[in-house]
Each structure stands twice: as C-alpha cells, then as structure tokens.
OpenMM code with the backbone's topology and positions (N, CA, C; nanometers):
from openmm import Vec3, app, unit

residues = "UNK UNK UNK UNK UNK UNK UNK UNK UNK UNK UNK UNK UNK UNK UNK UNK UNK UNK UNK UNK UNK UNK UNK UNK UNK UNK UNK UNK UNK UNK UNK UNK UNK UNK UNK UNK UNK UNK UNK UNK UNK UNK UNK UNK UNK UNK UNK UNK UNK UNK UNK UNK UNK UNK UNK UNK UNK UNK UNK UNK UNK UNK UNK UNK UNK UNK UNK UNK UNK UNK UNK UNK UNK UNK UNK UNK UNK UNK UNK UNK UNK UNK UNK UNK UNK UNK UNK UNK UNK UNK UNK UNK UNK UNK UNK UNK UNK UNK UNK UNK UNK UNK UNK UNK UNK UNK UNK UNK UNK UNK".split()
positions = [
    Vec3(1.7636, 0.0263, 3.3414),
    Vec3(1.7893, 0.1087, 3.2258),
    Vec3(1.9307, 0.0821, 3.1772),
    Vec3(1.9367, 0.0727, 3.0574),
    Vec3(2.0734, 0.0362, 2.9906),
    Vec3(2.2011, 0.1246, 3.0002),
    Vec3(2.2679, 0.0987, 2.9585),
    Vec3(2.3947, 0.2117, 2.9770),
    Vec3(2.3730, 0.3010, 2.8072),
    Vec3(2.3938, 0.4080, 2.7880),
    Vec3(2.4191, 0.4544, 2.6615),
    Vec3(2.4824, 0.3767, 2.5216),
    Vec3(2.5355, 0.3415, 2.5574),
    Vec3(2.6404, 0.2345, 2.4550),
    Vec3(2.5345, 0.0898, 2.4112),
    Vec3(2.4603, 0.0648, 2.4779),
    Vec3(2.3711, -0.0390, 2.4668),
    Vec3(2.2230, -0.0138, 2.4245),
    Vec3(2.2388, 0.0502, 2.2934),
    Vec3(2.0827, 0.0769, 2.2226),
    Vec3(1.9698, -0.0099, 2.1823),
    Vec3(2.0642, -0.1457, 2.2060),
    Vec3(1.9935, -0.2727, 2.1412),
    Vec3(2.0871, -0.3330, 2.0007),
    Vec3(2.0344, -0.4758, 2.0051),
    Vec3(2.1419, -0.5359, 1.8960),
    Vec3(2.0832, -0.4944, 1.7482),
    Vec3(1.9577, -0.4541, 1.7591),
    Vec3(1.9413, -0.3929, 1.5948),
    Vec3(2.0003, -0.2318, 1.5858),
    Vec3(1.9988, -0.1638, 1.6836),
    Vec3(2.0143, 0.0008, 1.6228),
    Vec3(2.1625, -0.0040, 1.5780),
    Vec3(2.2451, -0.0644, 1.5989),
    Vec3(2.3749, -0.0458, 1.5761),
    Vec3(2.4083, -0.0749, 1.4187),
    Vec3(2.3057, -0.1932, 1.3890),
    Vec3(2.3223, -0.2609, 1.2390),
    Vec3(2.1634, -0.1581, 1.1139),
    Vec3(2.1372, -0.0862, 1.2145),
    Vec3(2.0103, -0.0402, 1.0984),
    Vec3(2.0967, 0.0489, 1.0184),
    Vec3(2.0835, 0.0012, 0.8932),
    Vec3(2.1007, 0.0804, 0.7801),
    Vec3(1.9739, 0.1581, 0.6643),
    Vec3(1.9806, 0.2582, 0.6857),
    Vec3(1.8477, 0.2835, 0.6216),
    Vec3(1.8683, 0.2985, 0.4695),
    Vec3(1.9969, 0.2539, 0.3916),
    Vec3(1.9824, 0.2254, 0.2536),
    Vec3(1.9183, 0.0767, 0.2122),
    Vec3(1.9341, 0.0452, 0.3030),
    Vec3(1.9129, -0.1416, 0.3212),
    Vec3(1.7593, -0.1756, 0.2305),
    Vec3(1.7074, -0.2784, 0.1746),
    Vec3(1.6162, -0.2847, 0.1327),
    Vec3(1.4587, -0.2817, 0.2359),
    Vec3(1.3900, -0.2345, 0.2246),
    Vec3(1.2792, -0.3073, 0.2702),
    Vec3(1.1935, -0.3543, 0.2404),
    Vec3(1.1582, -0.4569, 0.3369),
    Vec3(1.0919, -0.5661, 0.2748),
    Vec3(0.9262, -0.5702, 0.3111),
    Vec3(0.8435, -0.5477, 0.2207),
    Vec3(0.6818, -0.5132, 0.2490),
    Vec3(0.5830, -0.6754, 0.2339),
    Vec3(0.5101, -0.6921, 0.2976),
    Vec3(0.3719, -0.7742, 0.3053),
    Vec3(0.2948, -0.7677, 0.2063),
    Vec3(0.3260, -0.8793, 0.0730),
    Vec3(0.2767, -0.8539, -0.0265),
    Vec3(0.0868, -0.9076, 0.0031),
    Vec3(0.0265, -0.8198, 0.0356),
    Vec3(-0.1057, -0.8127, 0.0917),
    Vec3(-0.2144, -0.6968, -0.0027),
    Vec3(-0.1447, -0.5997, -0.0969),
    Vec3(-0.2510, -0.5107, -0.1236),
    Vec3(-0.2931, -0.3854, -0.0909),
    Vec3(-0.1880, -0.3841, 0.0368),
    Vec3(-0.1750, -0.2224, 0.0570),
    Vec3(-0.0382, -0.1477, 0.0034),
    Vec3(-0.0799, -0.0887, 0.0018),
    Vec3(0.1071, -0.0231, -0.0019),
    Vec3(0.1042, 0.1556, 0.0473),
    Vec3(0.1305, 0.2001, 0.1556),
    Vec3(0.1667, 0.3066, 0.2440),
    Vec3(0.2874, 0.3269, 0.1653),
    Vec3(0.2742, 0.4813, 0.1272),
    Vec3(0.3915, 0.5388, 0.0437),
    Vec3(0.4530, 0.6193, 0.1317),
    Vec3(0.3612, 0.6777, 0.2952),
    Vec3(0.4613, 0.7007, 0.3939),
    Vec3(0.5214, 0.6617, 0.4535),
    Vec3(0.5708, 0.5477, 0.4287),
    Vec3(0.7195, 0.5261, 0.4512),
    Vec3(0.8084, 0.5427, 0.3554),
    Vec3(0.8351, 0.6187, 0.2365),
    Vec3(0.9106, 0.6336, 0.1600),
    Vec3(0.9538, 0.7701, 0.1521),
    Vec3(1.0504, 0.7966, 0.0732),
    Vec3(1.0937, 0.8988, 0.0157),
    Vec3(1.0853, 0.9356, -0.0895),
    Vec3(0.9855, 1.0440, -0.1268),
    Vec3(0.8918, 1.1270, -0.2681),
    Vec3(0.9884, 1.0418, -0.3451),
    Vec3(1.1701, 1.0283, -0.3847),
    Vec3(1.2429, 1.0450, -0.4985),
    Vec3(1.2120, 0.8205, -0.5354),
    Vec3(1.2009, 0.7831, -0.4049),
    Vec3(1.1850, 0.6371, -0.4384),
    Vec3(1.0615, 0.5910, -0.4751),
    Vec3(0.9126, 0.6447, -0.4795),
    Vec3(0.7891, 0.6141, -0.4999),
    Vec3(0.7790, 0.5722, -0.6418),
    Vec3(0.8219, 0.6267, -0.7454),
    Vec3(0.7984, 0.5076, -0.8673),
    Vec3(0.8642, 0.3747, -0.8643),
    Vec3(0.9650, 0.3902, -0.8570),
    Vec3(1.0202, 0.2663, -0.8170),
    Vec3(0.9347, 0.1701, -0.7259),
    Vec3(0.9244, 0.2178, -0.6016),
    Vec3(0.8418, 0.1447, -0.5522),
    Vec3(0.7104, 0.0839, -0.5060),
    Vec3(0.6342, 0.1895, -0.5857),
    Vec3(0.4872, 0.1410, -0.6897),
    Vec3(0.5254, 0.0438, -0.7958),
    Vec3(0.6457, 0.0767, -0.8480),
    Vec3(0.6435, -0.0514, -0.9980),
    Vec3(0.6889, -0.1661, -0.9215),
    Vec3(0.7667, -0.1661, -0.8416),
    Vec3(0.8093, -0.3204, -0.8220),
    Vec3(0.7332, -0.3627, -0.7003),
    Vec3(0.5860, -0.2542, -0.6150),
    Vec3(0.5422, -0.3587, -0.5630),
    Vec3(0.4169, -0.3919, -0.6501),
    Vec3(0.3752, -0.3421, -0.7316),
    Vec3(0.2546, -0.3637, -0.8263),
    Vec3(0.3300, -0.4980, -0.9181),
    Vec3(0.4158, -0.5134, -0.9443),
    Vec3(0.5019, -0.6303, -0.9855),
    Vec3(0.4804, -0.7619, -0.8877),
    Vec3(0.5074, -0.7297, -0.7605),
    Vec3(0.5409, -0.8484, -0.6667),
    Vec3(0.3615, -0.8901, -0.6322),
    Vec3(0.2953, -0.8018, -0.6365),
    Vec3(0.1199, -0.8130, -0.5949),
    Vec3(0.0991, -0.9158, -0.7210),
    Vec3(0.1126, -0.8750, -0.8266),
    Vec3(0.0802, -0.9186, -0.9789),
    Vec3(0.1132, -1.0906, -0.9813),
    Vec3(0.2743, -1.1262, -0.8957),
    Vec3(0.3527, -1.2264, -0.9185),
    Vec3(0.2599, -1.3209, -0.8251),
    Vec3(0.1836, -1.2624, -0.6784),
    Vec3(0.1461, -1.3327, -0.6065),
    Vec3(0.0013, -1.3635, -0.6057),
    Vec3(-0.0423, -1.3157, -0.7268),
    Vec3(-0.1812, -1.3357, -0.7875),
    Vec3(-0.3044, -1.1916, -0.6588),
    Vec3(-0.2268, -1.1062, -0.6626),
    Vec3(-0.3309, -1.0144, -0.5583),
    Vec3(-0.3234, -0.8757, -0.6912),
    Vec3(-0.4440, -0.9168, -0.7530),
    Vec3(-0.4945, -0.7882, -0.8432),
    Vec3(-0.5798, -0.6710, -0.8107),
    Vec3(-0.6076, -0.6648, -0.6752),
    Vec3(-0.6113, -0.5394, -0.6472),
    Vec3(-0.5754, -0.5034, -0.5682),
    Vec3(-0.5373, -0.3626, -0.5815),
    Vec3(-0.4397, -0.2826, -0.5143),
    Vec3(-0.4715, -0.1625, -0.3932),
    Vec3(-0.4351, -0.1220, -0.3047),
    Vec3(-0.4522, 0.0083, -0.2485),
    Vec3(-0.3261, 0.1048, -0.2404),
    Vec3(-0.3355, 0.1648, -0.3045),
    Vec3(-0.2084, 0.2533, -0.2690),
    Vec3(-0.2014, 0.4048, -0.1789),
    Vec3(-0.1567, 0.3693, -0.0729),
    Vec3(-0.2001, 0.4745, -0.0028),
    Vec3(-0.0976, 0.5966, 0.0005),
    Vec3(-0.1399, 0.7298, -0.0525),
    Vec3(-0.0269, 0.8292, -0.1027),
    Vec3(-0.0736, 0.9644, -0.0019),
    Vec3(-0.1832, 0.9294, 0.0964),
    Vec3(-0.1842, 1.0691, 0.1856),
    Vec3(-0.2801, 1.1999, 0.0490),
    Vec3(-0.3507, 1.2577, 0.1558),
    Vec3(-0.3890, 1.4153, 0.1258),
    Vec3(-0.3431, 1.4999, 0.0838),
    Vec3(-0.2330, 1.5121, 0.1823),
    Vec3(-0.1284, 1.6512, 0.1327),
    Vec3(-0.1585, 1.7529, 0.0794),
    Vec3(-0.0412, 1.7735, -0.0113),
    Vec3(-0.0772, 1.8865, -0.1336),
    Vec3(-0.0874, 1.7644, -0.2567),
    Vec3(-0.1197, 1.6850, -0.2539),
    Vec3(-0.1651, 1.5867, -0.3729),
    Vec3(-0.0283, 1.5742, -0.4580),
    Vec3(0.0690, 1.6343, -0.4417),
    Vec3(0.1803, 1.5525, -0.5231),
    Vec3(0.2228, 1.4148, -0.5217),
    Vec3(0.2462, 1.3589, -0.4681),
    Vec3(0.2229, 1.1798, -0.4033),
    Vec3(0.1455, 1.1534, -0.5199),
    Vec3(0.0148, 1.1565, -0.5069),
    Vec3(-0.0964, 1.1395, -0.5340),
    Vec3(-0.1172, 1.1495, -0.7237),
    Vec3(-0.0808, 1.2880, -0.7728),
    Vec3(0.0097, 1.3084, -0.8999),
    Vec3(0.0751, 1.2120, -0.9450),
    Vec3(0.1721, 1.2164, -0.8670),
    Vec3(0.3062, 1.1114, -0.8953),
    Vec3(0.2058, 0.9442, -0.9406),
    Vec3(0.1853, 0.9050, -0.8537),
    Vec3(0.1284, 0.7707, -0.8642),
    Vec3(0.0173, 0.7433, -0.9641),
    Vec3(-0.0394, 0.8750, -0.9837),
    Vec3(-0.1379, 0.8337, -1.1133),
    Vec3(-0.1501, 0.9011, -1.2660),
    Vec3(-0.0202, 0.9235, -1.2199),
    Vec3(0.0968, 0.9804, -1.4231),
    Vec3(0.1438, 0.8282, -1.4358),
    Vec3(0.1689, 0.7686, -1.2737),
    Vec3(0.2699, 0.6572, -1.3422),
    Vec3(0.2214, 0.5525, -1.3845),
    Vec3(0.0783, 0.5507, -1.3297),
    Vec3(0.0152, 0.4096, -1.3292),
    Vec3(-0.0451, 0.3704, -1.4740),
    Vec3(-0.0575, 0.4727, -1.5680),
    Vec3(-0.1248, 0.4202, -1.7282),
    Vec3(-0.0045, 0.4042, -1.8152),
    Vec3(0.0906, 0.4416, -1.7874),
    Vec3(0.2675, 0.3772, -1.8473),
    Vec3(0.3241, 0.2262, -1.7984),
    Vec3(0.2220, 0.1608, -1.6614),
    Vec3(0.2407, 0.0470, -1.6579),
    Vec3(0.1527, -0.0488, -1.7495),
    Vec3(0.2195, -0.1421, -1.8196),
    Vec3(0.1704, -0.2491, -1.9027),
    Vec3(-0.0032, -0.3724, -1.8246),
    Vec3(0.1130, -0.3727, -1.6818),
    Vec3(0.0635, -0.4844, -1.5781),
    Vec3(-0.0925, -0.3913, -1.5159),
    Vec3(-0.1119, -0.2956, -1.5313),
    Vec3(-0.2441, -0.1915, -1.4804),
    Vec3(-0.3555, -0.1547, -1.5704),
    Vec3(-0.4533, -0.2528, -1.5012),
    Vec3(-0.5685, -0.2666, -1.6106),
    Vec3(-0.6276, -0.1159, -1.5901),
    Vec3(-0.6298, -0.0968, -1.4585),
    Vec3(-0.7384, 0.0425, -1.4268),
    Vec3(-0.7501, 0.1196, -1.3259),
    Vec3(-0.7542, 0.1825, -1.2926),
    Vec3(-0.6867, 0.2799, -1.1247),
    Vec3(-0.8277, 0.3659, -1.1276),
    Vec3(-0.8387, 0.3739, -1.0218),
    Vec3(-0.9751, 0.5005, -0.9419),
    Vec3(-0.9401, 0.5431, -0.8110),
    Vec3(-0.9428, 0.6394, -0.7781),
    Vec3(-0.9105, 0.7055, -0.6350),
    Vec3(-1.0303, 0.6423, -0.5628),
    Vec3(-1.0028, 0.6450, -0.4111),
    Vec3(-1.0825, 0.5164, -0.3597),
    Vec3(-1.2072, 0.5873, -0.2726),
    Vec3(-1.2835, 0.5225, -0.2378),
    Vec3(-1.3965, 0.5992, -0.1892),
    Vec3(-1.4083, 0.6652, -0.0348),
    Vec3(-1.4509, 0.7299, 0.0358),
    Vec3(-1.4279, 0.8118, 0.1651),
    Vec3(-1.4038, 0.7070, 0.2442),
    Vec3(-1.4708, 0.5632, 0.2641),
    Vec3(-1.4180, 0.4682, 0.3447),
    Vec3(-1.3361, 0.4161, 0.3200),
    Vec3(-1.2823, 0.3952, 0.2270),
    Vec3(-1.1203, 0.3287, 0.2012),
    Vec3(-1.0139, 0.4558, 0.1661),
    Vec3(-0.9976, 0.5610, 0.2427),
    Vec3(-0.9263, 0.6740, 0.1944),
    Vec3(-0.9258, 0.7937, 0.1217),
    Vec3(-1.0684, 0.7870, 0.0281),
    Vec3(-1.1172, 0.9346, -0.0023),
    Vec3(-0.9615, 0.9429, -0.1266),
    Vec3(-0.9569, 1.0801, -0.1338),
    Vec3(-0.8595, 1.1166, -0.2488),
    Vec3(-0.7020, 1.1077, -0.1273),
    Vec3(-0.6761, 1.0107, -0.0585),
    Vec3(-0.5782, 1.0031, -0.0122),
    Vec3(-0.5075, 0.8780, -0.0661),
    Vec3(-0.5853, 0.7970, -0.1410),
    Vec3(-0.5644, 0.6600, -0.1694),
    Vec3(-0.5715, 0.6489, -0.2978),
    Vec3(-0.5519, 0.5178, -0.3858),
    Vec3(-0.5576, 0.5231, -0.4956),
    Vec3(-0.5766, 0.3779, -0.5525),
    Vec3(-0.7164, 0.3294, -0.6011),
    Vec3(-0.7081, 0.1569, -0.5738),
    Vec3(-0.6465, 0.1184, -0.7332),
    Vec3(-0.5606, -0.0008, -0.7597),
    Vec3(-0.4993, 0.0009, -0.8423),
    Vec3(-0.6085, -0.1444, -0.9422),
    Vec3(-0.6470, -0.2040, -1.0315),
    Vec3(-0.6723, -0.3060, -1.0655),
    Vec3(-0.5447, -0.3897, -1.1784),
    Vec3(-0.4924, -0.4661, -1.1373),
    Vec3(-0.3957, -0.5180, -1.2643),
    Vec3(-0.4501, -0.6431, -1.3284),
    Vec3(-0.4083, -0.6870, -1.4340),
    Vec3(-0.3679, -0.7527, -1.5310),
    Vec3(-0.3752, -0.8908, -1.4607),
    Vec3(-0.4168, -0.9684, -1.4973),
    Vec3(-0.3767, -1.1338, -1.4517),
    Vec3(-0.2643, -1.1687, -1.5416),
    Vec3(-0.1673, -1.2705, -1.4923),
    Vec3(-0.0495, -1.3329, -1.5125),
    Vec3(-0.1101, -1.4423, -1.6600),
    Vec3(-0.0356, -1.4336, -1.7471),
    Vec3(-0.0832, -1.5611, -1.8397),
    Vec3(-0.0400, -1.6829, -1.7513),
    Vec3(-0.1092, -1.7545, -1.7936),
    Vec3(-0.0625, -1.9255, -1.7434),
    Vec3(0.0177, -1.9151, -1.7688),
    Vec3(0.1136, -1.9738, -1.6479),
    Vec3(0.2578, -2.0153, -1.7048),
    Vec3(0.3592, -1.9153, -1.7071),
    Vec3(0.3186, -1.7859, -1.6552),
    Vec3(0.4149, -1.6677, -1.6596),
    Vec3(0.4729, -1.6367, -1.5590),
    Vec3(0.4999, -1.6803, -1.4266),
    Vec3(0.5479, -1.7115, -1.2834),
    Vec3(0.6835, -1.7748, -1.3236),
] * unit.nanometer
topology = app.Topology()
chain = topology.addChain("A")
for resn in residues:
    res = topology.addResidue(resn, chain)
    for name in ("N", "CA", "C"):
        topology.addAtom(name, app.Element.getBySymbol(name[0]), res)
C-alpha cells in the first residue's frame, strides 16, 4: 500500500476544467456532465458525429425529473445539422434517451 503522498501520477495532474475527450461512436451519456455544459456539449458532439459521417445519434439524458431531457429537445430543432429527433424506444432507453437523426455533410464539406 502506498504512502499518502503517492495517489498515482494522474491524480495529482487531474484537472476537471480540462477538456474531455469522447468516442465519436453515437452515444453520448450526458451523465457525465454538468446540467450548465449540456448544450454546448450536445452541439459540438452532434457536430463531431456529423464531421465523422455517424448520422445517428443516441443521446442519453437519464429519467429524472426530465429536465436533461427538456433541455436536449428545445435544443435540438434550433440545430441546422438535425434532420429529426424521437425519444427512443424501451430497449434503447425508453424516455431516458433521445435518438438524434442529422443531416449528411455536402461533398466536399469536411
């Protein structure tokens, strides 16, 4: 067992303003965020999905009291890049989720 002082060479350098960096794959878990960063980071990962040719989306915003859930689908018909959004069905998350469909890239727009 380590001595106190020796947490490991990452805990000393974790900064939790720091960016993070997500698996542009199609999901996107909004619990890991903080309520005030979720537009932001619905738009720029629905951006980076869009850039890497993955047009559909899952956005996963939790049950809750459905604010999450609010939030993400006021924001999603003010995006240009979002052809069409439907809350997703009991096997892919029920009203905890939210599947996104976007826009294809014109040729040449990368």
């Amino acid at each position: 067992m380590g001595s106190p002082e020796s947490e490991g060479p990452d805990d000393a350098e974790f900064d939790p303003e720091a960016p993070v960096e997500l698996p542009v794959d199609g999901n996107l878990d909004l619990h890991l965020f903080h309520p005030r960063d979720v537009k932001d980071v619905v738009t720029e990962y629905l951006w980076a999905c869009r850039q890497e040719g993955v047009l559909e989306v899952r956005i996963i915003h939790g049950k809750g009291t459905g604010a999450l859930r609010r939030t993400v689908q006021s924001l999603l018909p003010k995006l240009p890049e979002v052809e069409s959004f439907r809350s997703a069905s009991e096997a892919d998350g029920g009203w905890g989720a939210t599947w996104v469909q976007l826009k294809p890239l014109e040729p040449g727009a990368r």
